[in-house]
C-alpha positions in Angstrom: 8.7 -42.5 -5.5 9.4 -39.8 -2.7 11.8 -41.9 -1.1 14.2 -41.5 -4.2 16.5 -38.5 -4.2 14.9 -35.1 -5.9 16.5 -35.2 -9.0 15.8 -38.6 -10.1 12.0 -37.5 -8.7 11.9 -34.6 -11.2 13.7 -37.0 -14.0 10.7 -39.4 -13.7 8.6 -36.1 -13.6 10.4 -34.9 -17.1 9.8 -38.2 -18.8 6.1 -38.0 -17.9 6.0 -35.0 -19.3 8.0 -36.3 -23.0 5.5 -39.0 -23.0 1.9 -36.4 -22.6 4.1 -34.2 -25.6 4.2 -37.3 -27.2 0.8 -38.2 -27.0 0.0 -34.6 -28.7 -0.4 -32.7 -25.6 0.5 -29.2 -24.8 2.1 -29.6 -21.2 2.0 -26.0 -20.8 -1.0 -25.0 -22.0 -3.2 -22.0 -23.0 -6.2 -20.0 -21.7 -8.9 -22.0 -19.9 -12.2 -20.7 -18.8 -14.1 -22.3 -15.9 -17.8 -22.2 -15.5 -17.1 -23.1 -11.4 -15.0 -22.4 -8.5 -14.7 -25.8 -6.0 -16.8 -23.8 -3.4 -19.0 -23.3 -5.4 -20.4 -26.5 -6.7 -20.5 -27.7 -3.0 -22.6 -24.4 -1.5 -24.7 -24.8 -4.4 -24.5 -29.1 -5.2 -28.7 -29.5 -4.8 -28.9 -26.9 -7.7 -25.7 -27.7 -9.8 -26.6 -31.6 -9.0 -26.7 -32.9 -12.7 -25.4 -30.1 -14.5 -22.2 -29.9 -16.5 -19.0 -27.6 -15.2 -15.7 -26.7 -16.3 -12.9 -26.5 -13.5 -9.3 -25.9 -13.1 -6.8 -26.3 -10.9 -3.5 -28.3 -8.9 -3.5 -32.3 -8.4 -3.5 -32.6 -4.6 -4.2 -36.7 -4.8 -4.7 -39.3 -7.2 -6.4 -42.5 -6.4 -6.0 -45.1 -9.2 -8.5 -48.2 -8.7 -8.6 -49.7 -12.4 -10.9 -48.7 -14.8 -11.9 -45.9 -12.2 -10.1 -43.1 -10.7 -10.5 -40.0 -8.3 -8.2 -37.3 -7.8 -8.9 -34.0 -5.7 -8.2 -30.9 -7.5 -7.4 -27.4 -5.7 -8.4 -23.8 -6.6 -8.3 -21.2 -4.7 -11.3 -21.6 -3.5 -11.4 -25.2 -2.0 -10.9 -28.6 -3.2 -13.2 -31.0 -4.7 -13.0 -34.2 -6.1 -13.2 -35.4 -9.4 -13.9 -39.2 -11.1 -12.9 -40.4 -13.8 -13.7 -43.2 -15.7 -12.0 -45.1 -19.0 -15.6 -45.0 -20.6 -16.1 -41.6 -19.6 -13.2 -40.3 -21.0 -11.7 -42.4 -23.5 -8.7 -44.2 -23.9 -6.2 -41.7 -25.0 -7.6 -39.6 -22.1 -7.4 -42.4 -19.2 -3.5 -42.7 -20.4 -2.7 -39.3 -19.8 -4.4 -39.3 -16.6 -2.6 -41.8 -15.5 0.9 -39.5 -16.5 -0.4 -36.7 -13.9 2.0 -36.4 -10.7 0.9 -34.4 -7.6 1.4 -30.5 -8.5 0.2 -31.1 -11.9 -2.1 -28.1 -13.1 -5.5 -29.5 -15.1 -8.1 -28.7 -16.1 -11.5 -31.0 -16.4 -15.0 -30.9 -17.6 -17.7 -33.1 -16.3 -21.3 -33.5 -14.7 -21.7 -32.7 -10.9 -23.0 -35.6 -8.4 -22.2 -37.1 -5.3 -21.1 -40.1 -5.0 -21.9 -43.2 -2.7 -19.7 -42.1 0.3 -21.7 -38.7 0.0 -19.1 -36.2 -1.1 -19.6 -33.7 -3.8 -17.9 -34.7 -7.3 -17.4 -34.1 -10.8 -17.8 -37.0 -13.0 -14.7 -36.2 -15.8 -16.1 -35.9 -19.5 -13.1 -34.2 -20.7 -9.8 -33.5 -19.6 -7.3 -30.7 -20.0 -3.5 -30.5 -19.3 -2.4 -27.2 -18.3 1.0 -27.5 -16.5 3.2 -30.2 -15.8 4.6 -29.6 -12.3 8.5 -30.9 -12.7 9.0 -30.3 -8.9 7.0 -32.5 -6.1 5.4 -31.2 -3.6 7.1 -31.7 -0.5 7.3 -35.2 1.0 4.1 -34.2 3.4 2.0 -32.2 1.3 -0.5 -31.6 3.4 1.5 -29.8 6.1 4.8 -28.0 5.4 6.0 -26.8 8.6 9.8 -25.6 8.4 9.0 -21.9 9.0 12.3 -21.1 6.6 10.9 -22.6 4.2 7.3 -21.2 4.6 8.3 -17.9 4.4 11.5 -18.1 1.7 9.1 -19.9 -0.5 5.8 -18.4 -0.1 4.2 -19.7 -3.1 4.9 -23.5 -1.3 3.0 -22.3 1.7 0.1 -21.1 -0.2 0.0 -24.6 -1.7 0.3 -27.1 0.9 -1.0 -24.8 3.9 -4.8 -23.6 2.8 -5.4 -22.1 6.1 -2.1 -19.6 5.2 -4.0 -18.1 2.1 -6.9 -16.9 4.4 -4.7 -14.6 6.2 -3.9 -13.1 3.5 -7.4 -12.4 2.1 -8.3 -11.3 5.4 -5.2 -8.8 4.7 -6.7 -7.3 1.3 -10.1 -7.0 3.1 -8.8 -5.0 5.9 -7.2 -2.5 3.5 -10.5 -2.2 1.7 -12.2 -1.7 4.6 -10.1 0.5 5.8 -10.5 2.8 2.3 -14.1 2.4 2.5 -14.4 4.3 5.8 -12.2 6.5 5.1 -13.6 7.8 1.8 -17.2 7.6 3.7 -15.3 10.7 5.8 -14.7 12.5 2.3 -11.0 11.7 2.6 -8.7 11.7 -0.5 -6.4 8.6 -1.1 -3.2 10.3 -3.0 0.0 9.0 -3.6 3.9 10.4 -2.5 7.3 9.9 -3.2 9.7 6.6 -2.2 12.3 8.4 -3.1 13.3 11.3 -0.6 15.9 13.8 -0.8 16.2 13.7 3.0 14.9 11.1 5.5 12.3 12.4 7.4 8.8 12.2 9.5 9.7 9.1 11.5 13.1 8.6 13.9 14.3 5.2 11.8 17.8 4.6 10.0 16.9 5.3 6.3 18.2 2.9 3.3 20.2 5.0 1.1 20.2 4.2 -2.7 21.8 6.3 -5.6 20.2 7.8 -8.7 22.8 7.0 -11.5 21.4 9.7 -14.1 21.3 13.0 -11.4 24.6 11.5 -9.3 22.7 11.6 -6.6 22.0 9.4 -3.0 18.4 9.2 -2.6 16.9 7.5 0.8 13.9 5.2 0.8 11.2 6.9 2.9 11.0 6.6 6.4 7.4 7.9 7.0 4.7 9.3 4.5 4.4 12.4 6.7 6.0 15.0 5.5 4.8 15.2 2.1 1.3 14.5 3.6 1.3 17.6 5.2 2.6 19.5 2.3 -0.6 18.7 0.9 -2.7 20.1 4.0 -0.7 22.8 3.4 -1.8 23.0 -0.4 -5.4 22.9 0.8 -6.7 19.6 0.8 -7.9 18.9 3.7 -8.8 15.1 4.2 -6.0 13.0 2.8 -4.8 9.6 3.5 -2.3 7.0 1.5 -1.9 3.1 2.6 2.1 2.8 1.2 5.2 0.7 1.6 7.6 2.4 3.8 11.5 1.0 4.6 13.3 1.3 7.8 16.8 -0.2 8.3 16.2 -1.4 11.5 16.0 -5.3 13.5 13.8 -7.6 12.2 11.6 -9.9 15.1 7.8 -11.0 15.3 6.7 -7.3 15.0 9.6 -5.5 12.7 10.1 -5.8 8.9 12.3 -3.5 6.9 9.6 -3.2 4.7 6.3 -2.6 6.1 3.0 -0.8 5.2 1.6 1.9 6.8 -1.6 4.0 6.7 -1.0 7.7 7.1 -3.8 10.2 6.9 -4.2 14.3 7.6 -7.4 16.4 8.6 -7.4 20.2 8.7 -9.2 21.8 11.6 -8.7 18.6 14.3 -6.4 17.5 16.7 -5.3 14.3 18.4 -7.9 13.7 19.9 -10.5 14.0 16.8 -7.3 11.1 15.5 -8.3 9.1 18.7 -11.9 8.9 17.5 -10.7 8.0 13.6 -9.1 5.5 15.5 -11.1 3.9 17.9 -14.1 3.7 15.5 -12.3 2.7 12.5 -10.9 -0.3 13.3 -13.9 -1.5 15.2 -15.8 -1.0 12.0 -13.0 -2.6 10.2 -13.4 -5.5 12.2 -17.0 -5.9 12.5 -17.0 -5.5 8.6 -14.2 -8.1 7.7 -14.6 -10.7 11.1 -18.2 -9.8 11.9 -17.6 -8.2 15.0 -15.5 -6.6 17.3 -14.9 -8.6 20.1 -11.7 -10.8 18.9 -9.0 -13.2 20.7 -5.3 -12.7 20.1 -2.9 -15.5 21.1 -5.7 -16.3 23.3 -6.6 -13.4 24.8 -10.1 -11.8 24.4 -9.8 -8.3 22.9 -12.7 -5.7 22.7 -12.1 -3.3 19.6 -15.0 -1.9 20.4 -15.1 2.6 21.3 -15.0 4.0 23.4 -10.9 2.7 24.2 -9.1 3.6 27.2 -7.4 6.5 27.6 -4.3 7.6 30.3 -1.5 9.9 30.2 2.3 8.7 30.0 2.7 9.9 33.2 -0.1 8.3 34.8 0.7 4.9 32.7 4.3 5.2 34.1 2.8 5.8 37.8 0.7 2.9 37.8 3.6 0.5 35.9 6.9 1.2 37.2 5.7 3.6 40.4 7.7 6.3 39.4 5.5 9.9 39.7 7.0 12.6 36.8 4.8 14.9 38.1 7.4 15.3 41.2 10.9 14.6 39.1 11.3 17.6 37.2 14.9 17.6 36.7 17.1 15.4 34.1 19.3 14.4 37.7 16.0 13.4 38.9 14.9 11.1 36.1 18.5 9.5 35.3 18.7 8.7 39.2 14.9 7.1 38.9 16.2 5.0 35.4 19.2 3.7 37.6 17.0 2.6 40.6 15.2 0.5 37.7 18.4 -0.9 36.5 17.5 0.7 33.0 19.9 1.9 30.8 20.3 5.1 29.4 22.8 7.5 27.6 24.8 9.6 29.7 23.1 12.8 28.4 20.0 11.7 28.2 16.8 14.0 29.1 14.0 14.0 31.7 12.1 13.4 28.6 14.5 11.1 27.4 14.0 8.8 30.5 10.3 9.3 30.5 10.8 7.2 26.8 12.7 4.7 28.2 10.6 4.1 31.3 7.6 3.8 29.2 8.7 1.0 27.0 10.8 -1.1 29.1 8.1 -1.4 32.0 4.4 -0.2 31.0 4.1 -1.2 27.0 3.9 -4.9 28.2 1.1 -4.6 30.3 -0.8 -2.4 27.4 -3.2 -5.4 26.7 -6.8 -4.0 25.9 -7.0 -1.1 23.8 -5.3 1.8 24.9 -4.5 5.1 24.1 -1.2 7.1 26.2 -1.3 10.2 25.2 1.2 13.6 26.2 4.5 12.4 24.9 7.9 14.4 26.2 9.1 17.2 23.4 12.6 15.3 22.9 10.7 12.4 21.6 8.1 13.8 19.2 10.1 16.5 17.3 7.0 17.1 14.6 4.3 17.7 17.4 2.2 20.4 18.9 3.4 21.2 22.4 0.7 21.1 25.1 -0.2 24.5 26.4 -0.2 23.9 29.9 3.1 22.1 30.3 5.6 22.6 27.0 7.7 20.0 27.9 5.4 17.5 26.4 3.2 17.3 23.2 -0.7 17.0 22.0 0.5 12.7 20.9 -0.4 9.5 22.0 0.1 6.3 20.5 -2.3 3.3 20.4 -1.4 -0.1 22.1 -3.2 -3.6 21.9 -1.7 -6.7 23.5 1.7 -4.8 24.5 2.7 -3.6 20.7 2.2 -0.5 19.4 -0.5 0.0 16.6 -1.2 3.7 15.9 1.0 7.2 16.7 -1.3 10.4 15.9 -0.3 14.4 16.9 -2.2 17.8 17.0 0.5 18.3 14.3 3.2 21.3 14.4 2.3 23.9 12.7 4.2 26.6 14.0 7.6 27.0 11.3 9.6 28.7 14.1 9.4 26.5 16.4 9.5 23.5 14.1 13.0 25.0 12.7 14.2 25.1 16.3 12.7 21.5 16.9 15.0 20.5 14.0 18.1 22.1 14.6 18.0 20.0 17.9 17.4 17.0 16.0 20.7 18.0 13.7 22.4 18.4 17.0 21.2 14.6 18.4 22.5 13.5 14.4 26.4 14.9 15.1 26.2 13.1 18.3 26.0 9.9 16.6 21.9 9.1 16.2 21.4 8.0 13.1 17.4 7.6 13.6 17.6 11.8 14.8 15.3 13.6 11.9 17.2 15.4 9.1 15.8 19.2 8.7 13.8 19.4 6.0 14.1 23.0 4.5 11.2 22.6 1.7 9.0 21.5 4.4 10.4 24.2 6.2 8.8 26.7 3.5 5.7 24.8 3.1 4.9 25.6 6.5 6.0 29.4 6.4 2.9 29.7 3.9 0.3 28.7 6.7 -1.0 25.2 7.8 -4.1 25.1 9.7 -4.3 23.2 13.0 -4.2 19.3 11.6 -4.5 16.2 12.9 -2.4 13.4 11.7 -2.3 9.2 11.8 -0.4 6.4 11.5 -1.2 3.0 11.9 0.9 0.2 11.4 -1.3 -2.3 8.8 0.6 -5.5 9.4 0.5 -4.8 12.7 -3.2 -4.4 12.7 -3.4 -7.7 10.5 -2.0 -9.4 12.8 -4.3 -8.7 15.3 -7.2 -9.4 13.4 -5.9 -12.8 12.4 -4.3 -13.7 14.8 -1.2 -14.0 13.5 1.8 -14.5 16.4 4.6 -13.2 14.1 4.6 -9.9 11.7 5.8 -12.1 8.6 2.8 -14.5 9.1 1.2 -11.4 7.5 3.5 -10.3 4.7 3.9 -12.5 1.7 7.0 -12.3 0.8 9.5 -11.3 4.5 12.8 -10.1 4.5 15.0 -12.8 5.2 18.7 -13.5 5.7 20.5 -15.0 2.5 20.5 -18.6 2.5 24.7 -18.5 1.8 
């Protein structure tokens, strides 16, 4: 039957179905309670052996010999395998099975044993129809590999591809682990805005949507900083949120327009109290959700475990590229060292400016065990403390693993003057024609004219992080359901 074209497939699949109705059965049925998941009859099968059950789940295989049948069921546990038999079941029954089609939803009481090959079974007593399934499976079941299709149809993936589902269990235990050390540090999870008046807290081109009642253009955020720190300001002092945030930017292996993120804010630390939040978290996430913290990625073995290493951008961009900052002080200088690198840059752009660029296009790559750059240039970290022996950088570092950025913390900005005047430079960068510049954000503005104490702040990057700790090559093995082109 899969060699006919789909629609006369899902025909055959229809008339199936008119013949169970006709036989008095619901083909989409009602509530079903189980007694079992697959896994666990077979962890448990020497104490189940003998006992009745009542599973559920998908038609992966039927195996019609006669009188007696198997057919492997999947939950989303596992698979197992169930048997039935025209004695066991009855007539009426054995003709209905015999209407199921792979995909079929069912449900089937029965006694556990083994049979004679050895693997764990259920004997069918009783059997329920609970979904007829008018689409097949694809052709290959058991493997669909068109990565389109994988991702446009997520739900096909999760069927067919078993392994794909534990990624995404590993996911929702890294997020829990993640919330369980944090509230062990007397943290508060709280929740902000999507809809800002101005985009802000991150440099990313914002989506712009438009509130019909109030007439008025609202962006999607950016960044979950801003508001975070409004609460610092507000006095609480520990405060995290794990949130969707949207950035109108490229899409590749490690970008999403969508994408999650893990912000959090302590009172009274700096960056470097964020480096330890860091390091020690997700070694404990890991250890907690993998069993340890010495993990391979793509091959490479990575050790999550503290203490990580630690080097200045300037020192990172010494040993990399072999270009010493500490001697070009000038924005002359630092163009003339970009163009010796055939690296492009804008034709006003900054020492610090260059320092960026040199960074990511020759030192990020070779960022492959745990490591923390710290003392970002000004120009590129406008919400930032500056450093107090050279103000032309900032109290910031952001983590790398295997080449990609994971984690961006400051000793957060807390002076209102300066931030104003960090801003207004920001506006300036905007008229020029960046659209990723930050707007000024008067209320945050205010907030801080009211007092925040010196604060640390985090972000990590979850599906990033994810896809570290599975594995995963590409960032939408790691989201369910990926931004994609449109098909047309």
């Amino acid at each position: 039957m899969s060699d006919l074209p789909l629609n006369e497939q899902m025909q055959i699949r229809i008339k199936k179905m008119q013949e169970l109705e006709q036989m008095g059965v619901d083909t989409f049925g009602s509530r079903f309670c189980r007694t079992h998941s697959s896994q666990q009859i077979i962890d448990n099968f020497e104490q189940l052996e003998g006992q009745q059950t009542t599973i559920a789940g998908r038609v992966m295989a039927i195996r019609e010999h006669g009188k007696a049948c198997f057919a492997t069921i999947a939950d989303f546990d596992g698979q197992i395998q169930i048997y039935v038999r025209i004695d066991a079941v009855g007539e009426d029954q054995f003709a209905q099975f015999h209407l199921w089609d792979i995909g079929d939803i069912v449900g089937v009481d029965g006694e556990i044993f083994r049979t004679h090959r050895g693997e764990v079974s259920v004997k069918a007593a009783k059997l329920t129809f609970l979904s007829k399934s008018l689409r097949p499976l694809p052709e290959k079941w058991h493997g669909l590999k068109d990565v389109e299709i994988r991702y446009r149809r997520r739900y096909l993936d999760l069927i067919v591809n078993p392994e794909v589902k534990q990624a995404f269990v590993a996911r929702s235990k890294i997020i829990r682990a993640i919330r369980h050390y944090l509230d062990n540090l007397d943290f508060l999870e709280v929740e902000t805005p999507t809809l800002h008046h101005i985009a802000g807290g991150a440099a990313a081109r914002p989506f712009i949507t438009h509130h019909n009642t109030l007439d008025l253009d609202l962006y999607m955020r950016i960044a979950l900083e801003l508001h975070l720190k409004r609460l610092i300001v507000g006095g609480m002092e520990r405060v995290y949120e794990i949130g969707r945030v949207f950035r109108n930017e490229g899409i590749s292996i490690k970008h999403n327009p969508e994408f999650t993120m893990l912000e959090l804010y302590q009172a009274y630390s700096d960056y470097n109290g964020m480096m330890e939040i860091t390091e020690n978290m997700i070694s404990a996430v890991s250890k907690e959700v993998l069993g340890s913290d010495q993990i391979e990625y793509q091959g490479t073995p990575i050790s999550l475990a503290a203490p990580w290493r630690r080097i200045t951008m300037f020192d990172a961009i010494k040993e990399y590229a072999g270009v010493d900052f500490n001697i070009i002080k000038t924005d002359e200088e630092a163009r003339q060292a970009a163009a010796d690198l055939s690296i492009e840059f804008a034709d006003n752009a900054s020492r610090g400016d260059i320092i960026n660029l040199l960074f990511e296009e020759k030192v990020e790559e070779n960022l492959i065990q745990p490591t923390f750059v710290m003392d970002y240039p000004i120009e590129v970290s406008p919400l930032t403390k500056r450093k107090k022996d050279d103000p032309s950088l900032t109290y910031r570092f952001e983590a790398f693993i295997y080449g990609r950025e994971l984690a961006n913390a400051y000793s957060e900005l807390n002076d209102p003057l300066d931030q104003r005047q960090r801003f207004e430079r920001q506006m300036e960068q905007r008229a020029k024609g960046d659209e990723e510049a930050n707007e000024a954000d008067e209320d945050f503005l205010q907030a801080l004219e009211y007092g925040m104490p010196p604060t640390g702040g985090l972000g990590i990057g979850i599906d990033r992080l994810v896809m570290i700790l599975t594995d995963a090559a590409s960032i939408r093995d790691v989201i369910l359901f990926p931004t994609l082109r449109s098909r047309e």
